[in-house]
N, C-alpha and C positions, 0 to 999 in steps of 0.2 A: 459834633452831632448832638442835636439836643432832643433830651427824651425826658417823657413827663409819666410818671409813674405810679398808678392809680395804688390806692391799699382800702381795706374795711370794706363796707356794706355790706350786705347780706341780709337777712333775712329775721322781721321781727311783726309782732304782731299793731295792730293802730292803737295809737294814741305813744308808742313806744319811741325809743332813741336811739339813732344809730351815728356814726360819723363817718366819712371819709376822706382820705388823706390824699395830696399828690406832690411826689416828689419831684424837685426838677434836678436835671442833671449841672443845669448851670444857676448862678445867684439868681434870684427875684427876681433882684433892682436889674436882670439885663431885660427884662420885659414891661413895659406899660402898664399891662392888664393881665387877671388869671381869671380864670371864671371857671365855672361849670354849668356842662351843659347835660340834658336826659333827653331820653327816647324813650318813651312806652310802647306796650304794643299796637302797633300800627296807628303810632303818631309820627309827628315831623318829630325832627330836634330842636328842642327848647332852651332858651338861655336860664338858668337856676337863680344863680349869685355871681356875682365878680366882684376884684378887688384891686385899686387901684396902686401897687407896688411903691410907685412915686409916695403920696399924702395920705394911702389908709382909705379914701375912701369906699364904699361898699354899695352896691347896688344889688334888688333884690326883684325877682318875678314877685308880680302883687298876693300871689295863691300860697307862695311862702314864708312873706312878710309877719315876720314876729314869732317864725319857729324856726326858720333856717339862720344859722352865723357863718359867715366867714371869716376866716384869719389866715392870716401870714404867720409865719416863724423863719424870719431871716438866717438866723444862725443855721437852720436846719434845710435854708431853699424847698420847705415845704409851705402848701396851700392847704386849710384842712375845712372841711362842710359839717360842721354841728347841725344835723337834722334830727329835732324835736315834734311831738304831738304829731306823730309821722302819719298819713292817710291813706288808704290803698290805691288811690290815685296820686302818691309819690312814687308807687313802683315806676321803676326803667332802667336802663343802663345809665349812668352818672360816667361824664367824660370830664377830664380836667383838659384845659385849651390855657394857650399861653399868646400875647403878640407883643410884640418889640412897639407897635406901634397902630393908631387908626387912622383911619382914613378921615374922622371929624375928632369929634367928643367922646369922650368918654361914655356920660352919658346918653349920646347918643346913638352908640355903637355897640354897645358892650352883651348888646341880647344878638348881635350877629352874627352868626358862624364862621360867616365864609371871611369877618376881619381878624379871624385867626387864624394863624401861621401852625400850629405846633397842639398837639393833639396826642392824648395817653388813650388806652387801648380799651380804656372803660372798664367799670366792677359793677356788679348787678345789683341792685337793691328793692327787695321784693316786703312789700306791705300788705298782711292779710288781714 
């Protein structure tokens, strides 16, 4: 049974740093892709960052390009979200998502929700 296991966020003022953490129950390398995805209030769910488990690679929504990192820590089968020069439109719930596998590209898929499989219960991250 594989479970992804959200930690951190919480509550900071803008321009401030926060990070979030997601454990998985199983290694990385058994998934393709990790991403994180948010919800604000009374928005869709949006794809964040992901991170391609296979080659490193990293894909970022354009709005958080050059303040949010992704990384892996294999040893630890964690995913972690460095969110820097936070905004108050970073507020939402931050989901960590996992897939074994897409239906295309990476690239091309990796802001899609529904090509993930595996889903942690969310931590709140609130930006005043």
């Amino acid at each position: 049974h594989v479970q992804l296991v959200e930690s951190g966020g919480g509550s900071v003022t803008a321009g401030g740093s926060l990070s979030v953490s997601c454990a998985a129950s199983t290694s990385t390398y058994a998934y393709a892709c990790m991403g994180w995805f948010r919800q604000g209030p009374g928005k869709e769910r949006e794809g964040v960052a992901a991170i391609d488990t296979g080659d490193g690679s990293t894909y970022y929504l354009n709005s958080v390009e050059g303040r949010f990192t992704i990384s892996q820590d294999n040893s630890k089968n964690t995913v972690t979200l460095q969110m820097n020069s936070l905004k108050p439109e970073d507020t939402a719930m931050y989901y960590c998502a996992a897939t074994r596998a897409f239906g295309g590209t990476t690239y091309a898929n990796w802001k899609e929700a529904e090509e993930y499989t595996y889903w942690g219960q969310g931590t709140q991250v609130t930006v005043s």
